[in-house]
DRENTORRO-965954 format. One line per field, with one value per atom (N, C-alpha, C, O, CB): residue number from 1; residue in three letters; x, y negated, z. Coordinates in steps of 0.2 Angstrom, whole numbers. Each point is the difference from the previous one (the first is absolute). Glycine has a CB too. Example, Ala and Ser with C-alpha at 12.3 -4.5 7.8 and 13.67 -1.06 7.14 Angstrom:
! residues 2
i = c(1  1  1  1  1  2  2  2  2  2)
aa = c(ALA  ALA  ALA  ALA  ALA  SER  SER  SER  SER  SER)
c1 = c(66  -4  4  5  -14  7  4  -4  3  3)
c2 = c(28  -6  -6  1  5  -11  -6  -5  -6  9)
c3 = c(39  0  0  3  3  -10  1  3  1  -11)
//
This chain:
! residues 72
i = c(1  1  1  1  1  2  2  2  2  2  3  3  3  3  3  4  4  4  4  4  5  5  5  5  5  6  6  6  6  6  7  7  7  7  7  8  8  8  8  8  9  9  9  9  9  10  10  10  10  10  11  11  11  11  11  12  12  12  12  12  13  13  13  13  13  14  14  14  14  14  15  15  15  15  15  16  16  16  16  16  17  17  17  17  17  18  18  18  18  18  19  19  19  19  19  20  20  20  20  20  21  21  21  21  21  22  22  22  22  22  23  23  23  23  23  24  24  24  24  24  25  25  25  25  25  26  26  26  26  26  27  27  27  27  27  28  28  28  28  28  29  29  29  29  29  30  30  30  30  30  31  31  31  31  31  32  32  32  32  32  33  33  33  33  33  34  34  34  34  34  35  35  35  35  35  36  36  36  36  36  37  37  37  37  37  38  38  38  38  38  39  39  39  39  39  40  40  40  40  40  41  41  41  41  41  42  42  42  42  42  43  43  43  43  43  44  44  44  44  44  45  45  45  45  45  46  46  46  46  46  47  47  47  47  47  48  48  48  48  48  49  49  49  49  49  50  50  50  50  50  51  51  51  51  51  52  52  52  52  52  53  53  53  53  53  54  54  54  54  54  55  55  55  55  55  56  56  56  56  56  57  57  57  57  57  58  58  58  58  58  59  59  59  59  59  60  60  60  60  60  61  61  61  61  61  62  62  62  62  62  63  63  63  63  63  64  64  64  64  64  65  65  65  65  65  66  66  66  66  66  67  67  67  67  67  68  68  68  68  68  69  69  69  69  69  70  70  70  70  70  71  71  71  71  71  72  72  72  72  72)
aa = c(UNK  UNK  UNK  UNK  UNK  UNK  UNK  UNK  UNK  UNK  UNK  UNK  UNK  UNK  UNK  UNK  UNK  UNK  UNK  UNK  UNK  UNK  UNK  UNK  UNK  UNK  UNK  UNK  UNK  UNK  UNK  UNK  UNK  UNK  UNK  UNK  UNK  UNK  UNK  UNK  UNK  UNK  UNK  UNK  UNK  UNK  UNK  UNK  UNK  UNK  UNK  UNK  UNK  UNK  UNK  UNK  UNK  UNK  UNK  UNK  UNK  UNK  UNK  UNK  UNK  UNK  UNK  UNK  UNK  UNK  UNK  UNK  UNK  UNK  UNK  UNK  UNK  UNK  UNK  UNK  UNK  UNK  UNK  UNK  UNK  UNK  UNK  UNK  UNK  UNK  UNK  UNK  UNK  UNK  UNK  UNK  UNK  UNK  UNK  UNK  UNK  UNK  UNK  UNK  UNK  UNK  UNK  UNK  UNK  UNK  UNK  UNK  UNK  UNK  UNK  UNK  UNK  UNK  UNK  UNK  UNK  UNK  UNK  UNK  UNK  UNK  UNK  UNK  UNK  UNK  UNK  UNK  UNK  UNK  UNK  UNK  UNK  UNK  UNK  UNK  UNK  UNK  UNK  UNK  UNK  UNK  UNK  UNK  UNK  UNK  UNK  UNK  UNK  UNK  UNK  UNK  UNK  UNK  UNK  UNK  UNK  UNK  UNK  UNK  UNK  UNK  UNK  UNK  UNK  UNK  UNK  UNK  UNK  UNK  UNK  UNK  UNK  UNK  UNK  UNK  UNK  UNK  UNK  UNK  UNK  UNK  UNK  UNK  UNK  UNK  UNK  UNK  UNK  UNK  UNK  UNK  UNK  UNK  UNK  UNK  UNK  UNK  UNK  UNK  UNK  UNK  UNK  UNK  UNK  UNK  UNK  UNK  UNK  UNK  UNK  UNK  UNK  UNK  UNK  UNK  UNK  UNK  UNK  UNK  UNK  UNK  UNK  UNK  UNK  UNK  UNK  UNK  UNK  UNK  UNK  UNK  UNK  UNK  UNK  UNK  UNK  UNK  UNK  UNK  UNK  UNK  UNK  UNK  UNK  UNK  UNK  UNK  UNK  UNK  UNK  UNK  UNK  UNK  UNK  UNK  UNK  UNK  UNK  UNK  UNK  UNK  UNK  UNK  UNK  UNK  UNK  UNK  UNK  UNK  UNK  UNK  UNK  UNK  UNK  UNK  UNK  UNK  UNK  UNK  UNK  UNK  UNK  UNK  UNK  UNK  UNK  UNK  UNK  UNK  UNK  UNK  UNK  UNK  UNK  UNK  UNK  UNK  UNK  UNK  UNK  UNK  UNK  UNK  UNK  UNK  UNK  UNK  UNK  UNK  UNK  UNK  UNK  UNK  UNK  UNK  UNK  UNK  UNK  UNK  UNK  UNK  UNK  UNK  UNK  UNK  UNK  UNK  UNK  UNK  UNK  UNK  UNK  UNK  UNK  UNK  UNK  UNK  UNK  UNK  UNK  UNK  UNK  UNK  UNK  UNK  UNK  UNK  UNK  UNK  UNK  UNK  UNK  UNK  UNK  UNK)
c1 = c(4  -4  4  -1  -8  15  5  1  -2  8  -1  1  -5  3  8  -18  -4  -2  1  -5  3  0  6  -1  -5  14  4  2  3  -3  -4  1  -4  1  4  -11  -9  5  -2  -14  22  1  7  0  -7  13  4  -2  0  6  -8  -4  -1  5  -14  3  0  6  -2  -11  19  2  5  1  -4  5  4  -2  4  0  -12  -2  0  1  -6  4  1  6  0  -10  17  4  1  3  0  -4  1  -5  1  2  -8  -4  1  -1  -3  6  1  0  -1  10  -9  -2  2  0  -13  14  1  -6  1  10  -17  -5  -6  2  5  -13  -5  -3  -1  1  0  -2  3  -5  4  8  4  -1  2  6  -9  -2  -5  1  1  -8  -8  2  -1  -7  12  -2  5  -2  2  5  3  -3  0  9  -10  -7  -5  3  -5  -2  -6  3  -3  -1  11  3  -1  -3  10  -3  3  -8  -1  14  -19  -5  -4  -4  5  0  -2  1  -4  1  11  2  -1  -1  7  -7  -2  -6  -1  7  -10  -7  -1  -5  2  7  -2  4  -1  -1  6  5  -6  2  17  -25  -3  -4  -4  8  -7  -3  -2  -5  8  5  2  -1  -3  11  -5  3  -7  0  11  -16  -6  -5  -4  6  0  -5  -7  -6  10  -1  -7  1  6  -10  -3  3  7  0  -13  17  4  0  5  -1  -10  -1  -2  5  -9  -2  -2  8  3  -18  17  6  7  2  -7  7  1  -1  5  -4  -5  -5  3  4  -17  10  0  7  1  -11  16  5  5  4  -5  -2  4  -6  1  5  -9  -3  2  2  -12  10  3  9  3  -14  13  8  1  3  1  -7  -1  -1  4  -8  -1  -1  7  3  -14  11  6  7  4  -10  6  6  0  5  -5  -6  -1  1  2  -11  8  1  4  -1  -4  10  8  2  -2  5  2  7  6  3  -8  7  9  2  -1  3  2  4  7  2  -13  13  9  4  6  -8)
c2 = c(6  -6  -6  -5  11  -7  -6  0  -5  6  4  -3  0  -2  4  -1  -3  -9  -4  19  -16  -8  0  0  -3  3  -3  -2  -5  7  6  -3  -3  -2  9  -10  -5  -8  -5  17  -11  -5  -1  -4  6  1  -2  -2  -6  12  -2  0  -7  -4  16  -16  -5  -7  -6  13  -7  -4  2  -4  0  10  1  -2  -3  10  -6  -5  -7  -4  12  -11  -7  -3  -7  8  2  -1  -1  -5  8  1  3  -5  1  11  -15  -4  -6  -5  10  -6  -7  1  5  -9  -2  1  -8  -6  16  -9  -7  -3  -6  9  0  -1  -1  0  5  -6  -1  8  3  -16  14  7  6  5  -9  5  3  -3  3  -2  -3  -5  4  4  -14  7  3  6  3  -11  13  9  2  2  4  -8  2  -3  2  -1  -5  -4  7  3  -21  20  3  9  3  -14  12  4  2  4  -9  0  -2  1  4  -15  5  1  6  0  -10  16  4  7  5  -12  4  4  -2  5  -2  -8  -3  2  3  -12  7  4  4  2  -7  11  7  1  5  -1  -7  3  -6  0  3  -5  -2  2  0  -7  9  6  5  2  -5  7  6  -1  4  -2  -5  -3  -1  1  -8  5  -3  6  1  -13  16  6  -2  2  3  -8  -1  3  2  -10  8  3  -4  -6  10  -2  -3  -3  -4  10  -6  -4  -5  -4  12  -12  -6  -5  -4  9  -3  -2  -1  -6  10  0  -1  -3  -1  8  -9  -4  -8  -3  10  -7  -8  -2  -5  4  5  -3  -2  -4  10  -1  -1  -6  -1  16  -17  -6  -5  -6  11  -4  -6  -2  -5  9  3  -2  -3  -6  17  -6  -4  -7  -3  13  -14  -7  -4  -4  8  -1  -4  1  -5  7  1  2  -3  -4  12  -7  -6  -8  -4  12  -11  -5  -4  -6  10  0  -1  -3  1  10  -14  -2  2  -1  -10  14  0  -4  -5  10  -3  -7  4  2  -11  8  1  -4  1  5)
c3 = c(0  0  0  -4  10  -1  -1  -6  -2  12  -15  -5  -7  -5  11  -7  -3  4  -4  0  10  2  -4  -6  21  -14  0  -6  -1  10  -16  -6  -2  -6  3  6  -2  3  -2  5  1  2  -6  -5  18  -12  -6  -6  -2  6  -6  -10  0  -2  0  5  -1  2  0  0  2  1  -6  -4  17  -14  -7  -5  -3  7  -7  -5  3  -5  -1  11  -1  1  0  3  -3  -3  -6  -3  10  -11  -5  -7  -6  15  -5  -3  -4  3  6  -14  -2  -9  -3  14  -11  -9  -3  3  -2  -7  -3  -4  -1  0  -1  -2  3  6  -12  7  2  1  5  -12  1  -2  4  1  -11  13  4  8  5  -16  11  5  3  3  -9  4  1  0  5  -12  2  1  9  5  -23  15  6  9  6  -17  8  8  -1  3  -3  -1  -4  4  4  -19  13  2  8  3  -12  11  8  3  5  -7  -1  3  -1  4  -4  -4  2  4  1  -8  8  7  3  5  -6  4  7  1  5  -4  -5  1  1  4  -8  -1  4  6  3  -14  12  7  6  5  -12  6  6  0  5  -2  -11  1  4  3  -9  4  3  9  3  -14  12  6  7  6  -16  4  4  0  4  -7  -2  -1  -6  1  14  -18  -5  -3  0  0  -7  -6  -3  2  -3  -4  -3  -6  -2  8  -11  -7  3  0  -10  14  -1  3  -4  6  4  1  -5  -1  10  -11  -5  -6  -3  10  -8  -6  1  -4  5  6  2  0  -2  9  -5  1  -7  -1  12  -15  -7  -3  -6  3  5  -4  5  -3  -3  11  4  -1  1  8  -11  0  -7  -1  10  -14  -6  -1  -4  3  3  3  1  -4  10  0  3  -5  -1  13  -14  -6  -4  0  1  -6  -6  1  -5  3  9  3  2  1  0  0  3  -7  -6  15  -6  -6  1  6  -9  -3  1  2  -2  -6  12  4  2  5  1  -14  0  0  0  -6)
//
């Protein structure tokens, strides 16, 4: 059980390292990404089902991704 919590917990900070893009487009998937790990890992975590969660965080991370600006 520890390491299922502790891979619902890694996974998502390694993609959000891992997260960046030069485009809009790259941007938005890779947010869309990240958000729908998180969502399923509080998902998981909370004991719900996992698609609706999941849903929302990839449209929400999506959002926020599209949003952002390169700032090289």
């Amino acid at each position: 059980m520890k390491a299922k919590i502790g891979a619902v917990i890694v996974l998502p900070l390694a993609l959000a390292l891992s997260a960046c893009g030069d485009t809009m487009g790259e941007r938005a998937l890779t947010g869309g990404g990240i958000g729908a790990g998180a969502g399923l890992a509080v998902g998981a975590l909370a004991g719900w089902p996992l698609v609706a969660p999941a849903l929302v965080g990839a449209a929400v991370g999506a959002g926020i991704g599209a949003i952002t600006t390169n700032n090289k």
